[in-house]
TIRO-2110 file (N, C-alpha, C; in Angstrom, 1 decimal):
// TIRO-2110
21.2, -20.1, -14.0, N, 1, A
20.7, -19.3, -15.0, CA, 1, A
21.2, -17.8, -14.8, C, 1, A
22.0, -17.1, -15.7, N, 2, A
22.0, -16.1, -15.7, CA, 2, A
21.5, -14.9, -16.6, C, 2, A
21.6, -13.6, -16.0, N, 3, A
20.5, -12.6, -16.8, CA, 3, A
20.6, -12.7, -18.1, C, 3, A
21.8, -12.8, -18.9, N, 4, A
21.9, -12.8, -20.2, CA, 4, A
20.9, -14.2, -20.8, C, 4, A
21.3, -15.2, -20.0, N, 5, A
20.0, -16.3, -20.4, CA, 5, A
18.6, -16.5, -20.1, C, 5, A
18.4, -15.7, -19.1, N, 6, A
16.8, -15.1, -19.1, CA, 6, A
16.7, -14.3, -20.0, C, 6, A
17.6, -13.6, -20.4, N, 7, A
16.6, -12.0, -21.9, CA, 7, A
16.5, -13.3, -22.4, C, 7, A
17.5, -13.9, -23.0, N, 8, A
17.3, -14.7, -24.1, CA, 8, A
16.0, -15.6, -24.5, C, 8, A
16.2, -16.1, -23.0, N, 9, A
14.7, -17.4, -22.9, CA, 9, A
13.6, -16.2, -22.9, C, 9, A
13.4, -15.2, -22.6, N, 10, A
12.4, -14.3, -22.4, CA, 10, A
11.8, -13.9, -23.5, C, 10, A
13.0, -13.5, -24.5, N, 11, A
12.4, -13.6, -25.9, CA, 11, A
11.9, -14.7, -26.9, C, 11, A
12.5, -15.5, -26.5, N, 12, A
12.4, -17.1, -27.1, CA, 12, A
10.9, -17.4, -26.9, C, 12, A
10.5, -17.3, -25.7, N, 13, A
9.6, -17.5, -24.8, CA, 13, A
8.1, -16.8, -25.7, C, 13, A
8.2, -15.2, -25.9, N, 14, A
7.4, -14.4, -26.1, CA, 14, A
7.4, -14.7, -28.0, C, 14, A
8.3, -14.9, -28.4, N, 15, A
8.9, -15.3, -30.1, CA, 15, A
7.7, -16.4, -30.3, C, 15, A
7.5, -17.4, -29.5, N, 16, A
7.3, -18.7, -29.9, CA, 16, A
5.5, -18.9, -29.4, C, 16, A
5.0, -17.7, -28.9, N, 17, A
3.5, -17.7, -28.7, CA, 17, A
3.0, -17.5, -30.2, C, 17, A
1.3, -17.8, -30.2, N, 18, A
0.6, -17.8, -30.8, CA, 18, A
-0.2, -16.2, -31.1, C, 18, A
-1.1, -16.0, -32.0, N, 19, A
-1.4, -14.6, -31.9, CA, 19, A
-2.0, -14.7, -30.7, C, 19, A
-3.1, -15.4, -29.9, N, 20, A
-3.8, -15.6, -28.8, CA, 20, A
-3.5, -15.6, -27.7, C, 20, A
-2.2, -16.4, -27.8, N, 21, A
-1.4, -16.9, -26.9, CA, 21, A
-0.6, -15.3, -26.1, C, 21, A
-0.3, -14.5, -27.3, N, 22, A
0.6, -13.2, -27.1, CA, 22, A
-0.3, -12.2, -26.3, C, 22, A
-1.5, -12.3, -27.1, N, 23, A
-2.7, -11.4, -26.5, CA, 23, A
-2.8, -11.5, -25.4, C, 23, A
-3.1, -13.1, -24.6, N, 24, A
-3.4, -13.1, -23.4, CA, 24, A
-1.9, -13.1, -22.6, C, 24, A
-0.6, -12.8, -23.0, N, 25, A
0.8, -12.5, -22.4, CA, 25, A
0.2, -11.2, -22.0, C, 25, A
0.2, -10.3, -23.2, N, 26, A
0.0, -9.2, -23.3, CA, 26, A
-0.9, -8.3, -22.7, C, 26, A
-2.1, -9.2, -22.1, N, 27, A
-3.2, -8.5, -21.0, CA, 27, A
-2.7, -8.9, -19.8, C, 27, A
-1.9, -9.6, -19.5, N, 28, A
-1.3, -9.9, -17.9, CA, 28, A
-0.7, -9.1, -17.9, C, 28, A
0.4, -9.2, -19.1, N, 29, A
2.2, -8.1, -18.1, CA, 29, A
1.2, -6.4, -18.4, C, 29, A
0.1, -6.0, -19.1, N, 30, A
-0.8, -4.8, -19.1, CA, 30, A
-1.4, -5.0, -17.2, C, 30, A
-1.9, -5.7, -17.2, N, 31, A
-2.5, -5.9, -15.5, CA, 31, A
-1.0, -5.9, -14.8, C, 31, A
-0.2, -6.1, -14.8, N, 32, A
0.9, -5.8, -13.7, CA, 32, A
1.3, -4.1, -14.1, C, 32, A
1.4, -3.9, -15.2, N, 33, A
1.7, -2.1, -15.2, CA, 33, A
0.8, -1.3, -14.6, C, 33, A
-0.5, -1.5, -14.9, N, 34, A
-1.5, -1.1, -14.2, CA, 34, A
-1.1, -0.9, -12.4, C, 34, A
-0.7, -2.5, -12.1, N, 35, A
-0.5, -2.4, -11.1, CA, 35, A
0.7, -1.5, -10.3, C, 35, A
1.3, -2.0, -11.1, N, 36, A
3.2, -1.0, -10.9, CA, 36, A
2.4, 0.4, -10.8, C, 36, A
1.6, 0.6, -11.7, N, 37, A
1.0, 2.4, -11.9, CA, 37, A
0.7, 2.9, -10.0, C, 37, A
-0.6, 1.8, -10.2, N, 38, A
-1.0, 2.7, -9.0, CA, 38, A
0.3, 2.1, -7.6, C, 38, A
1.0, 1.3, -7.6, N, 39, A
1.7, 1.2, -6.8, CA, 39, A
2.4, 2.2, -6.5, C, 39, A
3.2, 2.9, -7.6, N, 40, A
3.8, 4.0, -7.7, CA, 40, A
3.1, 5.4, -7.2, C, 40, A
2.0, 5.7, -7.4, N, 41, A
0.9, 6.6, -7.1, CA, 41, A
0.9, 6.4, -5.1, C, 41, A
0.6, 5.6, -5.4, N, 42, A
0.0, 5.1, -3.5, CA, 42, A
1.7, 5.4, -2.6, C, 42, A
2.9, 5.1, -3.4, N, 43, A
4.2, 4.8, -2.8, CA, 43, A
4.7, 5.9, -3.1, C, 43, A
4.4, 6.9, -3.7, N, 44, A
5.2, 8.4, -3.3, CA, 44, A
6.0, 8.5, -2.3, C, 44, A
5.5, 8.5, -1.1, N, 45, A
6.4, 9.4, -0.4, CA, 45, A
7.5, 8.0, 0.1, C, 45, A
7.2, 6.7, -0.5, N, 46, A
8.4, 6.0, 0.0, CA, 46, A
9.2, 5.9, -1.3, C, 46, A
9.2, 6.3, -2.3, N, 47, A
9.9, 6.3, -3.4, CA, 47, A
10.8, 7.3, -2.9, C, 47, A
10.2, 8.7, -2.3, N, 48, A
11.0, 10.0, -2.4, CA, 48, A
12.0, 9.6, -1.2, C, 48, A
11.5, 8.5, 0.1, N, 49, A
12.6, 8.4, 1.0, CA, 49, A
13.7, 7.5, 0.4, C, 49, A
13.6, 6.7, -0.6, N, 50, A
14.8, 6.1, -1.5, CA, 50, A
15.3, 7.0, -2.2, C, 50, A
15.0, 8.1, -3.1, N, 51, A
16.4, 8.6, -3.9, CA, 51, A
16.5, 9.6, -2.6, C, 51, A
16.1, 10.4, -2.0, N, 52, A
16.6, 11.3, -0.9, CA, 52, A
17.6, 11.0, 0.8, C, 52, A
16.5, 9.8, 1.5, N, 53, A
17.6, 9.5, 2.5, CA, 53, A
18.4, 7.9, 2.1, C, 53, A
17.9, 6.9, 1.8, N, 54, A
18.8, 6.0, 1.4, CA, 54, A
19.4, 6.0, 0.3, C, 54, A
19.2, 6.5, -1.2, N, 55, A
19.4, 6.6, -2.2, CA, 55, A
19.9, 5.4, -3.0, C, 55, A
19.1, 4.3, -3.3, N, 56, A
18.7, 3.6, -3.6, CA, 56, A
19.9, 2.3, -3.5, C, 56, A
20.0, 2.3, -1.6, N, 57, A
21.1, 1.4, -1.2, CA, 57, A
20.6, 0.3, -1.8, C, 57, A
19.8, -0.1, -1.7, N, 58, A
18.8, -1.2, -2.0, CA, 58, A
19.1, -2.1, -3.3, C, 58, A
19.9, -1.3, -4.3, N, 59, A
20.6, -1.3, -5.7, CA, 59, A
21.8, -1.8, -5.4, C, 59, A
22.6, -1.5, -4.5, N, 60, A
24.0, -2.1, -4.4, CA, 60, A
24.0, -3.3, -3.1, C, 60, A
25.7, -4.1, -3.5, N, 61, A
26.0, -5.1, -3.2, CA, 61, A
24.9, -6.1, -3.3, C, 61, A
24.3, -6.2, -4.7, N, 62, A
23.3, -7.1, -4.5, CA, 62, A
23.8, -8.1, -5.7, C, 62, A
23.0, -9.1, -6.1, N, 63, A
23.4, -10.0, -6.9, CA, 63, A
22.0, -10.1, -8.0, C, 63, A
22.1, -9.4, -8.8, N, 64, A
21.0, -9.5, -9.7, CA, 64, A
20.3, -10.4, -10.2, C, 64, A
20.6, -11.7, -10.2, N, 65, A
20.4, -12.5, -11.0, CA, 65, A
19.1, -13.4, -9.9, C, 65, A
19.3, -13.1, -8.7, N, 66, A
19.0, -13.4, -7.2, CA, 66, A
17.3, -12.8, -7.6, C, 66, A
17.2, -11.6, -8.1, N, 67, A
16.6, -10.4, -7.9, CA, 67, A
15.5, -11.0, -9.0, C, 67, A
15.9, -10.6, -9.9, N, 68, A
15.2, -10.4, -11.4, CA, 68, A
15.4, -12.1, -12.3, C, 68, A
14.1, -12.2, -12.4, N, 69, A
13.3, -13.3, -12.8, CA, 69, A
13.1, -13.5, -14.3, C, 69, A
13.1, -14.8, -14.9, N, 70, A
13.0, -15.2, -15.9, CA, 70, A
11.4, -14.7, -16.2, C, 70, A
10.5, -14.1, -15.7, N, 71, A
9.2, -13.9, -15.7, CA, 71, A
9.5, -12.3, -15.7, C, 71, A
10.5, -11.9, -15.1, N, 72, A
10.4, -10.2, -14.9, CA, 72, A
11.0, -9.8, -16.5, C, 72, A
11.7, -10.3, -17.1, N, 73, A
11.8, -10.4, -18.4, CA, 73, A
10.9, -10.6, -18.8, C, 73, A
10.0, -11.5, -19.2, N, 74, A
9.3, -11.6, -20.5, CA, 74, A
7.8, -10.4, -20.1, C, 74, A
7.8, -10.2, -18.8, N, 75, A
6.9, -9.2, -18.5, CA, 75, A
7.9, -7.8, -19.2, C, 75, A
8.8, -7.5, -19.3, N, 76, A
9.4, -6.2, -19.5, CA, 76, A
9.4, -6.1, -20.8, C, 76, A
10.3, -7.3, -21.6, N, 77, A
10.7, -7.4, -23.0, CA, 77, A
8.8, -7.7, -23.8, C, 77, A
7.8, -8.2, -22.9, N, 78, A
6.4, -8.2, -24.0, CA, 78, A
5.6, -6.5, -23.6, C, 78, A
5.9, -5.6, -23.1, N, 79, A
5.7, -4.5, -22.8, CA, 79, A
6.1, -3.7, -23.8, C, 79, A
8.5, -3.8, -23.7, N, 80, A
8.7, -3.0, -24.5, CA, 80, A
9.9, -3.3, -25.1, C, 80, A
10.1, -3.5, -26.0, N, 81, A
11.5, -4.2, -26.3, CA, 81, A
12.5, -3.2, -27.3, C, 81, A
11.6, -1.6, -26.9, N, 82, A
12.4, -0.9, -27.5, CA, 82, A
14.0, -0.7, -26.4, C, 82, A
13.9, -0.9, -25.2, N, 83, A
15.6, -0.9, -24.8, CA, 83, A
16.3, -2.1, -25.0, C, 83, A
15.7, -2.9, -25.5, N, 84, A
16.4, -4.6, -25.6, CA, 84, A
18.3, -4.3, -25.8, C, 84, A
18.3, -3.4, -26.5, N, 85, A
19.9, -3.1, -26.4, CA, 85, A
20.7, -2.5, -25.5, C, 85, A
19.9, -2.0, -24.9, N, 86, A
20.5, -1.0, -23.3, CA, 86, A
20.4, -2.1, -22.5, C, 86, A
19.2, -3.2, -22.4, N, 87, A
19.3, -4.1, -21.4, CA, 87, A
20.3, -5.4, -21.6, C, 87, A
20.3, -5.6, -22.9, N, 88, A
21.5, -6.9, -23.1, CA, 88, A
23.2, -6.3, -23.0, C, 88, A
22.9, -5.1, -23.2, N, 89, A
24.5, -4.0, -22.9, CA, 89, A
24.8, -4.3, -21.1, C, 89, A
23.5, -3.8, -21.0, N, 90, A
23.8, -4.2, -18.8, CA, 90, A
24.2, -5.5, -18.3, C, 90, A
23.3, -6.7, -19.5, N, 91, A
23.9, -8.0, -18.9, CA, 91, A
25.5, -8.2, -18.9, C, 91, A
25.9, -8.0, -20.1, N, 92, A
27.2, -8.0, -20.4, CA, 92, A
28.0, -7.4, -19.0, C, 92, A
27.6, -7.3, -17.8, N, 93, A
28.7, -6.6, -16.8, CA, 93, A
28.4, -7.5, -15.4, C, 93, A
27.4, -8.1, -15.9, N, 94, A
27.2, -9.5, -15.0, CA, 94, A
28.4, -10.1, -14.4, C, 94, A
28.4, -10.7, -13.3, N, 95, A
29.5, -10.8, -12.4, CA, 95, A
29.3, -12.1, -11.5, C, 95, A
29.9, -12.8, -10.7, N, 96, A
29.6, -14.0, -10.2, CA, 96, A
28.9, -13.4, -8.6, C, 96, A
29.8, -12.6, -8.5, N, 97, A
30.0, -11.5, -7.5, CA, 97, A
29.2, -10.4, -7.1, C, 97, A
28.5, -9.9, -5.6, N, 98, A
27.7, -8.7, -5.6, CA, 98, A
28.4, -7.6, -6.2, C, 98, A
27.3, -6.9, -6.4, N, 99, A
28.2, -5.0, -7.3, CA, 99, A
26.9, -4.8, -7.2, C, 99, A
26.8, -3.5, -7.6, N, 100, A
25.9, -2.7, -7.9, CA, 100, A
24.9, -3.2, -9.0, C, 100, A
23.7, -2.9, -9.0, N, 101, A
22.6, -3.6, -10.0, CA, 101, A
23.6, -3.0, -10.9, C, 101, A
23.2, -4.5, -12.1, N, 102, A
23.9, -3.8, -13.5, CA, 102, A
23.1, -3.0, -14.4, C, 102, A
21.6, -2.6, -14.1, N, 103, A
20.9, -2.2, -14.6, CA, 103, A
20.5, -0.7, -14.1, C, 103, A
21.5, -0.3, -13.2, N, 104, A
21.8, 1.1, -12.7, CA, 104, A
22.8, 2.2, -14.2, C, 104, A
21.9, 3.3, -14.4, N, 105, A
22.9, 4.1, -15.3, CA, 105, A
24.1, 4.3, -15.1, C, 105, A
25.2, 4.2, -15.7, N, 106, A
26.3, 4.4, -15.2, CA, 106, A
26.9, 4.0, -13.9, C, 106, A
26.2, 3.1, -13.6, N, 107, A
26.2, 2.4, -12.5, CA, 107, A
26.3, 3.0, -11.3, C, 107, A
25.4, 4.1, -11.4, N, 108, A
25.2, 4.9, -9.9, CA, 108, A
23.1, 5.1, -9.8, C, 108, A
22.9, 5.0, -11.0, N, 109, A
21.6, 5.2, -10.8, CA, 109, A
21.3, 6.3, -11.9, C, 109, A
20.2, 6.4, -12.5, N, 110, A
18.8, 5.9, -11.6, CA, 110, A
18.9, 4.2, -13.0, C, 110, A
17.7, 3.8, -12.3, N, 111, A
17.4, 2.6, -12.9, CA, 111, A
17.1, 3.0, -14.3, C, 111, A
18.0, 1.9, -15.5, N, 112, A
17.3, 2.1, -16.8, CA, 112, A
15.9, 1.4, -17.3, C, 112, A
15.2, 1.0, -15.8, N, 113, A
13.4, 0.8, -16.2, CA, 113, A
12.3, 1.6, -15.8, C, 113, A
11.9, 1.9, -16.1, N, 114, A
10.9, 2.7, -15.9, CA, 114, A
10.3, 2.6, -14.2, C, 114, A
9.5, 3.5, -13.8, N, 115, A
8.7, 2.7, -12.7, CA, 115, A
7.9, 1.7, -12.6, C, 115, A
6.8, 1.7, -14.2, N, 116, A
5.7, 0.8, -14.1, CA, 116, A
6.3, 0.1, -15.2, C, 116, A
7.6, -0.5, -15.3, N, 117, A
8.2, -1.7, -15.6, CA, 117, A
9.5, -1.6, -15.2, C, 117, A
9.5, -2.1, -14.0, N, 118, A
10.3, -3.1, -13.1, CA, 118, A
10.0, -3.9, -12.7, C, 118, A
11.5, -5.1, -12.9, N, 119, A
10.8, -6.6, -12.0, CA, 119, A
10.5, -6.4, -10.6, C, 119, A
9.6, -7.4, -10.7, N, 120, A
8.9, -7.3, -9.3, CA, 120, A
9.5, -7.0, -8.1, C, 120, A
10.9, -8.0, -7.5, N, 121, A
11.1, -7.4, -6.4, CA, 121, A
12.1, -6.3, -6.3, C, 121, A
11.9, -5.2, -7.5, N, 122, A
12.5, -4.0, -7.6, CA, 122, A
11.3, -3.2, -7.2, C, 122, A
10.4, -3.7, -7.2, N, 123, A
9.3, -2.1, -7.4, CA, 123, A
8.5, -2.6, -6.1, C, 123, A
8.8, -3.9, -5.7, N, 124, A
7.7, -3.8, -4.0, CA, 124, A
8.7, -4.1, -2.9, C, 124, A
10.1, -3.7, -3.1, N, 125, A
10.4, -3.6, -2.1, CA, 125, A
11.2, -2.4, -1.3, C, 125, A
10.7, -2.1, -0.2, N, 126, A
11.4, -0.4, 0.7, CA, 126, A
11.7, -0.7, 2.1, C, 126, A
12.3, 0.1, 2.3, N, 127, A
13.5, -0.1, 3.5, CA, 127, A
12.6, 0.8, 4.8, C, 127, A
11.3, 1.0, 4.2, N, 128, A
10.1, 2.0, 5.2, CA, 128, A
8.9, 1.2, 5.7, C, 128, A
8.0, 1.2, 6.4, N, 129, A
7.2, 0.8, 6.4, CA, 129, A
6.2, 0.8, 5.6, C, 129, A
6.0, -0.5, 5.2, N, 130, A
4.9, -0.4, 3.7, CA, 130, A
3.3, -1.1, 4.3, C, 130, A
3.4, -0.8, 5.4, N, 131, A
1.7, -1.4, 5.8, CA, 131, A
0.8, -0.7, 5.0, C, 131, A
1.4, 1.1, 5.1, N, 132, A
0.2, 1.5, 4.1, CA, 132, A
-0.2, 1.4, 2.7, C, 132, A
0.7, 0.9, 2.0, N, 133, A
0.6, 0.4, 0.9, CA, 133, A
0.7, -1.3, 0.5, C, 133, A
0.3, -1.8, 1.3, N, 134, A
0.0, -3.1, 1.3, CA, 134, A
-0.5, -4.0, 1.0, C, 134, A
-1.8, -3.5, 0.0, N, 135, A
-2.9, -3.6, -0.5, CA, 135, A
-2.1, -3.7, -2.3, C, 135, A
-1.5, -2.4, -2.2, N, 136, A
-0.9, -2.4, -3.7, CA, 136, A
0.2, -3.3, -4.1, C, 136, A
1.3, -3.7, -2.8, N, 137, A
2.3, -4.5, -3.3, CA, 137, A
1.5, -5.8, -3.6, C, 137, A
0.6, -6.1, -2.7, N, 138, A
0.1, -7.2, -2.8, CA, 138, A
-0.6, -7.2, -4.4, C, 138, A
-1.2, -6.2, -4.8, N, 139, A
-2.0, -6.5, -6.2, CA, 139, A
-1.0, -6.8, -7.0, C, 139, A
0.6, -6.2, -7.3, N, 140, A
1.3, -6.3, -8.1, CA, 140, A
2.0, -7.8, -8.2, C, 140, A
2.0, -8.3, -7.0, N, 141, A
2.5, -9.7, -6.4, CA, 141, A
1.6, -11.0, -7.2, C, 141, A
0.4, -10.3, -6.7, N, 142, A
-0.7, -11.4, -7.4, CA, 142, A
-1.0, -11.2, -9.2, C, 142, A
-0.4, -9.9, -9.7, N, 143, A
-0.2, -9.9, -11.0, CA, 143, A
0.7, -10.7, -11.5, C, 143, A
1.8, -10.8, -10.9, N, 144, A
3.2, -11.3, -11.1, CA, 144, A
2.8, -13.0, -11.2, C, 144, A
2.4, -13.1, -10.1, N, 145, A
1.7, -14.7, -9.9, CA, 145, A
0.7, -15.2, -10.7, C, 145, A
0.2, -14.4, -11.5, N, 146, A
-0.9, -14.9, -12.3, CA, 146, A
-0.1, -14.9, -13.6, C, 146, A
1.1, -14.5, -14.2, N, 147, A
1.8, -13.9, -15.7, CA, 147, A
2.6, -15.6, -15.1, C, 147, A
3.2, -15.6, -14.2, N, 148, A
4.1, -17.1, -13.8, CA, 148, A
3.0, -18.7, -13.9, C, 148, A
1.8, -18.1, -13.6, N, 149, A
1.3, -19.5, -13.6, CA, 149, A
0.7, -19.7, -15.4, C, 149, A
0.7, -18.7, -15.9, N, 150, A
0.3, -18.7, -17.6, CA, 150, A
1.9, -19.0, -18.3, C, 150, A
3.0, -18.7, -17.8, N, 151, A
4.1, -19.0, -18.6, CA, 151, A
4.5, -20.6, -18.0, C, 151, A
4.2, -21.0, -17.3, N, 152, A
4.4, -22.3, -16.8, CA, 152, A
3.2, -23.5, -17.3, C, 152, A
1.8, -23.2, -17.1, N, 153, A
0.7, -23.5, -17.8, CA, 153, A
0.9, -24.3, -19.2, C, 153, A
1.0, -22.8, -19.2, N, 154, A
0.5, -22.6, -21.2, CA, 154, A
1.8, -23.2, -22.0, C, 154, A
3.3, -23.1, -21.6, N, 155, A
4.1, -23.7, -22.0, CA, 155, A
4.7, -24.1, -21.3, C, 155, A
4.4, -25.5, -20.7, N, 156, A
5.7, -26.0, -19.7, CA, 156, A
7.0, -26.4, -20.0, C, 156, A
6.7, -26.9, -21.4, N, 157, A
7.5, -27.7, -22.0, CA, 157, A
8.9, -26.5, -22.2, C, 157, A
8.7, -25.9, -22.9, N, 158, A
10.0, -24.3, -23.0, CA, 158, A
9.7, -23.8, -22.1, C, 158, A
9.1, -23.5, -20.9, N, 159, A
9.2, -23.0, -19.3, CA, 159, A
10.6, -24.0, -19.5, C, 159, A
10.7, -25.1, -19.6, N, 160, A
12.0, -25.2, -18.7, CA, 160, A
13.1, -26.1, -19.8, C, 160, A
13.1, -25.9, -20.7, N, 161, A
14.4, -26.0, -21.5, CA, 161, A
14.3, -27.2, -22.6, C, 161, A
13.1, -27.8, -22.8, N, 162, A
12.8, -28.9, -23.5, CA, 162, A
12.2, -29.0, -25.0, C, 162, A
END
């Protein structure tokens, strides 16, 4: 599966809910921004040691597809699907091969998602000690895990290609 076929299934996915069905999409990937919020609040000063001393090595030689989730999509695209064109422009540079996240500006940075929408193992992971914020990766983890067990649940059948 690659990224261009996750946006796709991501919208397909979010297209094909009911009004009910979208609402309760819609209060989960809201409970994970929340979460991303205060994650970001509590992770200051490990945010500022990624763009300052590593500068966001963490983005390169990686393989995106590895990273970002058929779930980190429909959490992103049911949020905000006003970049859907900047984001399907990034897949287009997709590669078999590590490079630099495709989802880096100009492909040096900064990321074209926001803070409190990035997929998950963009926003809980640092190259610092995160014991003190531990509590927060964890909430966003368990958000992440609750929006996965409602997309697999609620439609298993298009969860997986049928």
């Amino acid at each position: 599966m690659g990224i261009q076929y996750k946006i796709n299934k991501a919208e397909a996915i979010i297209n094909s809910f009911s009004g009910e069905e979208l609402k309760t999409l819609r209060r989960a990937c809201s409970e994970i921004q929340s979460a991303q919020d205060q994650l970001v609040k509590e992770a200051e000063d490990h945010f500022r040691l990624c763009m300052n001393s590593c500068k966001g090595i963490c983005c390169r030689n990686i393989n995106p597809n590895e990273i970002i989730t058929l779930s980190d999509f429909v959490y992103i695209l049911s949020i905000d699907r006003t970049n859907i064109a900047q984001i399907q422009e990034c897949a287009k540079k997709e590669t078999l091969f590590s490079s630099n996240c495709i989802f880096l500006k100009k492909d040096i940075g900064p990321c074209i998602f926001p803070y409190n929408l990035k997929p998950e193992q963009c926003i809980i992971t640092f190259c610092s000690d995160t014991h003190p914020i531990r509590k927060e990766i964890k909430l966003v983890r368990s958000k992440f895990t609750k929006l996965c067990r409602f997309l697999k649940y609620k439609r298993p059948l298009m969860w997986f290609g049928f």
